[in-house]
C-alpha angles and dihedrals in degrees: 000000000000095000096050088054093048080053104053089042092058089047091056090052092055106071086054085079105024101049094098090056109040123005085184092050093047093045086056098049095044089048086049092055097047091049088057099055095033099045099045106044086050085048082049085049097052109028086105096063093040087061096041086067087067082230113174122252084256094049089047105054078045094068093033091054094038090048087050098054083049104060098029092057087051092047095052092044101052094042090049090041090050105029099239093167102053089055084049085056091037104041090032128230096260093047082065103092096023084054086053092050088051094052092053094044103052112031121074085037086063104038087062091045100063104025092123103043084110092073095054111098111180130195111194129077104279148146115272131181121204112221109197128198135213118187126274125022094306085069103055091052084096092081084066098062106094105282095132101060090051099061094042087056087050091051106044103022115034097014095216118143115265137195131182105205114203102219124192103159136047088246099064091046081057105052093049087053107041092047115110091215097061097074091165116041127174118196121213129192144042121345155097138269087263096032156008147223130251130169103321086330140095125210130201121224094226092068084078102051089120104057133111111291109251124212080227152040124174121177111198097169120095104273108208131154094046086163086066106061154337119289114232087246088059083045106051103355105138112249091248091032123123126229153187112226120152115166120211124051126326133211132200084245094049094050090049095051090047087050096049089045098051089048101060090044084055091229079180082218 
C-alpha cells in the first residue's frame, strides 16, 4: 500500500515538468496518480466488505480491476476537463497548504469586513475593487484574496479613497466599471483571462469595451484560456496606464504574496 502511494506521488509530480511538452501526457500522469492513491486506499476501505461477500479470488480481481477502470476513467477525465494539472504548475505544489491556511485565516475576517461596501456610494474620483461572488464557500474565498491589504495601503500609505464593492450580479460588475469616478479597479474572484464569474453567470470582458478608461487593471482572478479572448486591460486600459495581468491560474496565497510585494514597493495603484 506504501508502495502504491509512493507511486501515485511520484505521477503527480510528473506534469510539473512535462506540461510544456504534453498536456495529454501530464493529464495522464496526474489521473494515474491519483488513481493510485484513490483507488487503493478505497481498495484498503472496503476490502472488508469485499471479503465479507465470500466472493471467490476470481470474483474478487474482477471487482478490484472493474472498480479500477472505474475510477481511473473518472479521474482522467476530471483532471484533463479541468485542467488540474496546469493550476498545479501555476499555483505550485508547495503554495497548496499555505493557500488553505490563507483561506481559513482570512475569510471569514474579511467577509465581515466588507459586508457593507454595497451601500457606499461614492462620488469623487477613487480605487474600487469588485469582489464577486459564486455560490457556496468556494465563492467567498474571495475575501481571502488580499483586500484587505489594499485598502490598508490606500489608507495609510497613499492616502487615496478606496471601496471594496460586493458584486453578485452582473449588474453590479457593470456599474463599478462603467463609473467615471472609479479610475483603478481590481477584480477579485473566479474567472478567466477574457471573463469572469458572477452569481451563476459568466461575463465577458469585451461587453465593456465601452466604458471609461481606467489608470489600472488588475485581474486577480485566475486568466486562463488567453487563446480565447481579449482581457479588460487590453479593452479600456489608458494608453499610459499601468496592469495586472498574469495569465495562467491564481490562488488566494498567490494574490497575497503580489500584493504584499507591490506594496512595499509602493506601486501607488
Amino acid at each position: 500500500m506504501v508502495i502504491f502511494c509512493l507511486l501515485g506521488s511520484i505521477s503527480i509530480l510528473i506534469p510539473y515538468f512535462l506540461l510544456k511538452k504534453s498536456k495529454l501526457i501530464s493529464a495522464l500522469f496526474l489521473a494515474i496518480g491519483l488513481l493510485f492513491i484513490v483507488f487503493f486506499l478505497i481498495i484498503s476501505l472496503f476490502l472488508f466488505v469485499i471479503t465479507s461477500w465470500n466472493l471467490g479470488p476470481e470474483q474478487q480481481i474482477f471487482l478490484i480491476l472493474f472498480l479500477g477502470l472505474l475510477i481511473g476513467s473518472i479521474s482522467f477525465t476530471l483532471v484533463y476537463q479541468f485542467e488540474i494539472y496546469k493550476a498545479i504548475r501555476d499555483i505550485g505544489i508547495k503554495n497548496i497548504p499555505h493557500n488553505w491556511l490563507d483561506t481559513l485565516k482570512y475569510t471569514k475576517i474579511n467577509r465581515n469586513r466588507f459586508n457593507d461596501q454595497n451601500q457606499l456610494k461614492y462620488l469623487g474620483i477613487h480605487s474600487a475593487a469588485i469582489i464577486a461572488l459564486t455560490p457556496g464557500f468556494r465563492g467567498e474565498m474571495v475575501f481571502s484574496c488580499g483586500i484587505d491589504l489594499l485598502k490598508d495601503y490606500h489608507r495609510k500609505v497613499i492616502h487615496r479613497p478606496f471601496y471594496a464593492y460586493i458584486c453578485t450580479n452582473r449588474d453590479q460588475v457593470q456599474a463599478v466599471i462603467c463609473n467615471k469616478k472609479v479610475d483603478r479597479v481590481w477584480i477579485f474572484g473566479h474567472g478567466t483571462y477574457y471573463g469572469l464569474n458572477v452569481g451563476n453567470d459568466f461575463i465577458k470582458y469585451i461587453e465593456f469595451k465601452n466604458a471609461p478608461k481606467k489608470d489600472f487593471i488588475g485581474q486577480f482572478h485566475c486568466n486562463s484560456h488567453a487563446d480565447c479572448g481579449v482581457s479588460l486591460a487590453e479593452l479600456i486600459l489608458k494608453s499610459n496606464g499601468r496592469k495586472f495581468v498574469k495569465e495562467g491560474y491564481r490562488s488566494t496565497h498567490l494574490n497575497r504574496n503580489d500584493i504584499e510585494y507591490w506594496n512595499k514597493l509602493n506601486w501607488n495603484c
